[in-house]
MARGUDREN-231064 format. One line per field, with one value per residue (C-alpha): x, y, z; residue number from 1. Coordinates in steps of 0.05 Angstrom, whole numbers. Layout:
N
x	X / ...
y	Y / ...
z	Z / ...
n	NUM / ...
This chain:
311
x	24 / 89 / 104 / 174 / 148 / 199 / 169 / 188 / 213 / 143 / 121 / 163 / 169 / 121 / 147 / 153 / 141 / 191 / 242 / 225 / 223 / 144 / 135 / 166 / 129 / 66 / 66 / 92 / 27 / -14 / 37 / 22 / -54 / -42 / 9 / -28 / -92 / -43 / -41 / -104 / -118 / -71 / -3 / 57 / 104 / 180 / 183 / 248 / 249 / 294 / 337 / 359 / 332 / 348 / 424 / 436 / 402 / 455 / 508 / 500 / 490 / 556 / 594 / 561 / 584 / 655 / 687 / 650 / 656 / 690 / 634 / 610 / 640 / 567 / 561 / 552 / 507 / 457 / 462 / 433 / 377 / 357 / 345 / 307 / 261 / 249 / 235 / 186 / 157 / 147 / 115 / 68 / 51 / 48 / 0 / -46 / -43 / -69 / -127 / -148 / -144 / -88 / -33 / 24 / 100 / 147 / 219 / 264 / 335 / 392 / 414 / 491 / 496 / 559 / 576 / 644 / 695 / 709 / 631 / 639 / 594 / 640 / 677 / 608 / 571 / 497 / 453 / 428 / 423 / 400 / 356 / 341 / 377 / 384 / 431 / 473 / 474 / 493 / 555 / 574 / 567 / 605 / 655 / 668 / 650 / 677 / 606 / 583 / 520 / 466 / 396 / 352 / 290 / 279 / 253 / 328 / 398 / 422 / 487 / 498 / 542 / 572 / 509 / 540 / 497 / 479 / 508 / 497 / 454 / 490 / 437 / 388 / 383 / 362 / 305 / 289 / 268 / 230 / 188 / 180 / 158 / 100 / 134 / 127 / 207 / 227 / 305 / 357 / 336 / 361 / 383 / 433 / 489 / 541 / 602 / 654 / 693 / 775 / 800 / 742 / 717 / 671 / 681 / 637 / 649 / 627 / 564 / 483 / 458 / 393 / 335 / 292 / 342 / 364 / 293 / 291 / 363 / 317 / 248 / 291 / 335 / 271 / 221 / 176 / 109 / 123 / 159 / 115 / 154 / 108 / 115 / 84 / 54 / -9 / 38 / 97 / 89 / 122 / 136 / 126 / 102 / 96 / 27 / 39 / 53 / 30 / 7 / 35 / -18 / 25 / 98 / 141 / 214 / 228 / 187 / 217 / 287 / 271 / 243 / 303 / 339 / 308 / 307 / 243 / 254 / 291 / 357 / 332 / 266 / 235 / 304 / 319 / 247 / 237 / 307 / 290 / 223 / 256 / 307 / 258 / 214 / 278 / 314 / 260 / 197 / 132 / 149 / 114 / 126 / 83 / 104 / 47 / 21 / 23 / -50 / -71 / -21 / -83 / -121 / -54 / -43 / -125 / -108 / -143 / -82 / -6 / 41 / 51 / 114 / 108 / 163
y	-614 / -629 / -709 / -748 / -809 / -872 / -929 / -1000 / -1066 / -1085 / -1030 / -1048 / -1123 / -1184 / -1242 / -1299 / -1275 / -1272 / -1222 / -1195 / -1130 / -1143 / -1169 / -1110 / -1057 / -1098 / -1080 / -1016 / -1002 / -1027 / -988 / -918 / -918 / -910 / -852 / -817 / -819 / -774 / -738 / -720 / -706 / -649 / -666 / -650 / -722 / -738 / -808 / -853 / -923 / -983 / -1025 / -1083 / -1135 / -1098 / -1075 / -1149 / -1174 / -1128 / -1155 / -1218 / -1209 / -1172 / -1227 / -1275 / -1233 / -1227 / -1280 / -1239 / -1165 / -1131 / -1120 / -1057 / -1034 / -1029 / -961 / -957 / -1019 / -970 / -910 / -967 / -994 / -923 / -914 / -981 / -958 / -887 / -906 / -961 / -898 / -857 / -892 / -920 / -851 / -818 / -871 / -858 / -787 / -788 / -839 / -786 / -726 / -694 / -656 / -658 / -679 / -737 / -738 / -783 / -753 / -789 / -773 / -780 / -779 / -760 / -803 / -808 / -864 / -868 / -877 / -941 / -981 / -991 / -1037 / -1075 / -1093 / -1097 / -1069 / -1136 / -1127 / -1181 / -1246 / -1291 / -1361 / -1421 / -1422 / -1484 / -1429 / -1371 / -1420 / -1432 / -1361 / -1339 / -1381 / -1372 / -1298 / -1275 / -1246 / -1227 / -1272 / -1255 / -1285 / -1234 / -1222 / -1301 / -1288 / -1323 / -1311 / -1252 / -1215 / -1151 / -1090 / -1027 / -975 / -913 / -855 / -805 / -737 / -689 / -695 / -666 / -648 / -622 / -551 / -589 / -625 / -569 / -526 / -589 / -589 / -520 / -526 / -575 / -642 / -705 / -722 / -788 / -781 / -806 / -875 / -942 / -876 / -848 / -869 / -868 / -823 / -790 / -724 / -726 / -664 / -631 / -683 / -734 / -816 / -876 / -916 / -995 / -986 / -987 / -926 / -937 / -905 / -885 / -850 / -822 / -800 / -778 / -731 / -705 / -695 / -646 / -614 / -598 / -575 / -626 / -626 / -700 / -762 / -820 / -890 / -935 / -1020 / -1088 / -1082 / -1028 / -1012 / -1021 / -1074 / -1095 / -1166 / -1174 / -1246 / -1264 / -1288 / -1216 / -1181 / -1098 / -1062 / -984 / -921 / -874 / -877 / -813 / -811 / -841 / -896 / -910 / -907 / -954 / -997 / -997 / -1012 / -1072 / -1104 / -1094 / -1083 / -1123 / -1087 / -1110 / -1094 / -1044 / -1018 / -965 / -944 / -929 / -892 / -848 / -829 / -803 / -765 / -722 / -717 / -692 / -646 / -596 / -581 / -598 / -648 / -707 / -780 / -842 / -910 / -947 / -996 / -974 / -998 / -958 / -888 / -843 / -868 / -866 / -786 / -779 / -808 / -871 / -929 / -931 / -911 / -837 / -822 / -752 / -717
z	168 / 148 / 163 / 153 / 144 / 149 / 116 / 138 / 102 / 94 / 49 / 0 / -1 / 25 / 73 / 32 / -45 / -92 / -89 / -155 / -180 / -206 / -133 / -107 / -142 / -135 / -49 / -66 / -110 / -37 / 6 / -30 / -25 / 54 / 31 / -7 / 45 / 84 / 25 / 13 / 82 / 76 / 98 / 59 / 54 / 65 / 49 / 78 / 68 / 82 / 36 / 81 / 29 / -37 / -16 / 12 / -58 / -94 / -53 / -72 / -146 / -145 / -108 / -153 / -220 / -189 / -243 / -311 / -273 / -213 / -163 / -129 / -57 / -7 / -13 / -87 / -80 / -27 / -82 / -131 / -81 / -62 / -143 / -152 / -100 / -110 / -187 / -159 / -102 / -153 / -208 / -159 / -123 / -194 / -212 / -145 / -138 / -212 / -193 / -151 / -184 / -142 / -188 / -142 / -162 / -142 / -143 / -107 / -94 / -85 / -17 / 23 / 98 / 132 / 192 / 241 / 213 / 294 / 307 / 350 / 298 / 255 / 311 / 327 / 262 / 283 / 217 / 179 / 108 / 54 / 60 / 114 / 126 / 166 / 220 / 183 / 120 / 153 / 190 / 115 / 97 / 155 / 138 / 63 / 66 / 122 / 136 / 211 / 219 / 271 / 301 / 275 / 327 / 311 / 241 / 224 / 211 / 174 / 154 / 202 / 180 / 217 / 227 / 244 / 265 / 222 / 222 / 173 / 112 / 47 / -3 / 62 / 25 / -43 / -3 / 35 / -32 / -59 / -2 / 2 / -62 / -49 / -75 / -49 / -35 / -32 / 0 / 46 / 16 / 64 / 111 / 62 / 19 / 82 / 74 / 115 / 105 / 85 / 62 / 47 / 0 / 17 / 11 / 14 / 77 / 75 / 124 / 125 / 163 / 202 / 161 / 225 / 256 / 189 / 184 / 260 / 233 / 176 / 216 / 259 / 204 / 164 / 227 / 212 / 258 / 262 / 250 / 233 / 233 / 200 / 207 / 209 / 273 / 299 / 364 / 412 / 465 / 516 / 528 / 459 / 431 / 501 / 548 / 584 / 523 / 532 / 476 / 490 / 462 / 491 / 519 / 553 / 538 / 609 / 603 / 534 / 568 / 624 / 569 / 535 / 594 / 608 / 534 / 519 / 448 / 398 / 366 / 304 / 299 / 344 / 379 / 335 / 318 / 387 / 390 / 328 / 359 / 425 / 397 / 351 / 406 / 454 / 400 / 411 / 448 / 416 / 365 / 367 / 348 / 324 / 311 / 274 / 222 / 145 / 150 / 202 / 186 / 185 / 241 / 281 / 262 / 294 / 357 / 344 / 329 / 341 / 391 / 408 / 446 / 482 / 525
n	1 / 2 / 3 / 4 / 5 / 6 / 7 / 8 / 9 / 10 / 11 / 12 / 13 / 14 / 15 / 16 / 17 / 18 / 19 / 20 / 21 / 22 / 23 / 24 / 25 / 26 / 27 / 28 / 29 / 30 / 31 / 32 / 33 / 34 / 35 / 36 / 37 / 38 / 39 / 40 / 41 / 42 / 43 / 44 / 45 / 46 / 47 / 48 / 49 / 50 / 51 / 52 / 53 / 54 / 55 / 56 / 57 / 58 / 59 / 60 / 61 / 62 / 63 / 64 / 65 / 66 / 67 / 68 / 69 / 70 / 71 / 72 / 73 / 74 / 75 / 76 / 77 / 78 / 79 / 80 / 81 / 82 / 83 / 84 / 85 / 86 / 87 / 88 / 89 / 90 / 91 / 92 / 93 / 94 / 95 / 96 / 97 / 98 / 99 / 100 / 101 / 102 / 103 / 104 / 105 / 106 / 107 / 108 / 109 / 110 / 111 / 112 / 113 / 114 / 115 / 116 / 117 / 118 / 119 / 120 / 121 / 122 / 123 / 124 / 125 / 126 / 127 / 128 / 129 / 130 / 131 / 132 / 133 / 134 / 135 / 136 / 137 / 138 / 139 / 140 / 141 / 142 / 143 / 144 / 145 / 146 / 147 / 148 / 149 / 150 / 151 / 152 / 153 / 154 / 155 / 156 / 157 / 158 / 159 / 160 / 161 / 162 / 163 / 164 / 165 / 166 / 167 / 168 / 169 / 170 / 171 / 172 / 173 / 174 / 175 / 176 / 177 / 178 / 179 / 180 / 181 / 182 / 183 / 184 / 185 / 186 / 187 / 188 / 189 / 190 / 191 / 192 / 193 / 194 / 195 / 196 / 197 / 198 / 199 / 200 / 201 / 202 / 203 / 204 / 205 / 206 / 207 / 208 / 209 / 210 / 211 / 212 / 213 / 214 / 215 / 216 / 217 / 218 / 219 / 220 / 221 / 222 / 223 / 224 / 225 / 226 / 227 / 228 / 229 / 230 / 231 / 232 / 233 / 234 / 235 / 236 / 237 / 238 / 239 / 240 / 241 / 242 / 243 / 244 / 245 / 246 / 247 / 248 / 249 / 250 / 251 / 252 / 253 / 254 / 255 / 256 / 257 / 258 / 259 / 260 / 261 / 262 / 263 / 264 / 265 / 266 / 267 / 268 / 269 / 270 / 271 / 272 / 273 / 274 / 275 / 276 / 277 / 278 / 279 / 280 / 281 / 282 / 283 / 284 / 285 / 286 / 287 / 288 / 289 / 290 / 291 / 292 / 293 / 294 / 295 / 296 / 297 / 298 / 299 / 300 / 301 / 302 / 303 / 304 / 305 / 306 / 307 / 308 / 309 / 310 / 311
């Protein structure tokens, strides 16, 4: 079974340790032994992940640098994050797959996404990116920087950016042959470096692309059997964190759009999970979806955890 699996924030970093590398690679070293259960159960692995945290982390190292060295436009700061990661993915998977005795290669490839300078994100900055603050620091920060500042789900204030939606993926054909040739591919890191077409060439555009529906983009693009979002919590609710709150096993594509319609799910959070899941289920019948907990991926692909969201 081929999976595109779109790993979440907290696969790759902890709430509330310290935004180290060693802390980094530490959950990554938890997050792959759920990954590579999938493995050896038989399914052949696209990995995406997110880079709110590290891009915002680079961001602020650059602007901090500024006096000693010029610093580096976003886009070049989400080609750096989506190295950092896939060198932390695959030393960790490497190190697992070995454990086990399972001979099967890693690569991470460094992955551009074409999107529309026009898309209408780019007028309404809504992606957060970097570390969580107070609403007193994210006044200041909004003031110095010039930064948009938003409540983020109530976990805090963050800085938002455009999120266009992805169009095209430029090296598809170059993931395409590593998967046909049975490596795990780790691509289309933070949901691509962002770029859009001039001339025929391509150029880096100052935006964070969504990595599930990236990964949704790539799950269709590649024929995957399925798209498997993976987060912190073991499935969608409605009237989340409230007395009435609904935990969903199963949710059609019109239930998920009357959901949507009625706010159900936080832009932040679960918003674009749910989006990416009904637009690989819609782009072609059969295809199936699951939104789930890292813990709990392989129970979730038997039938027995997450959220499956069917036609």
């Amino acid at each position: 079974m081929k999976l595109i699996v779109a790993l979440g924030g907290n696969a790759l970093q902890a709430e509330g340790q310290p935004a180290t590398a060693a802390a980094q690679l530490a959950v990554v070293k938890e997050t792959v032994v759920y990954l590579v259960d999938l493995i050896a159960g038989g399914s052949q692995l696209v990995l995406v992940h997110g880079n709110g945290p590290q891009v915002g982390r680079l961001v602020l190292q650059n602007e901090y640098a500024r006096k000693i060295t010029p610093a580096m436009p976003l886009d070049v700061c989400g080609a750096m994050s989506q190295g950092l990661i896939g060198y932390h993915l695959q030393q960790a998977l490497r190190e697992e797959l070995k454990r086990r005795n399972i001979k099967k290669p890693v690569v991470t490839l460094l992955t551009q996404v074409v999107v529309d300078r026009h898309d209408a994100g780019f007028q309404n900055p809504a992606k957060p990116i970097g570390p969580f603050y107070t609403k007193e620091e994210a006044a200041v920060l909004q003031k110095e920087q010039g930064y948009v500042m938003v409540n983020d789900a109530g976990r805090g204030y963050r800085r938002v950016v455009a999120s266009p939606e992805p169009q095209q993926i430029v090296e598809l054909e170059s993931i395409r042959e590593l998967v046909d040739a049975g490596e795990v591919v780790v691509t289309v890191g933070g949901g691509g470096i962002p770029v859009v077409e001039e001339g025929g060439r391509l150029e880096g555009v100052a935006a964070v692309i969504d990595k599930d529906l990236a990964a949704a983009r790539l799950a269709a693009d590649l024929d995957a059997d399925a798209l498997v979002i993976l987060t912190a919590v073991e499935q969608v609710a409605v009237h989340f964190g409230k007395p009435d709150q609904k935990n969903l096993a199963q949710m059609s594509l019109q239930e998920a759009a009357k959901y949507i319609a009625e706010g159900q799910f936080a832009p932040g959070s679960m918003l674009p999970k749910v989006k990416a899941a009904m637009q690989f289920v819609a782009s072609k019948p059969g295809r199936q979806a699951l939104i789930a907990s890292l813990a709990k991926a392989k129970e979730a692909l038997e039938g027995r955890s997450g959220t499956r969201i069917v036609p």
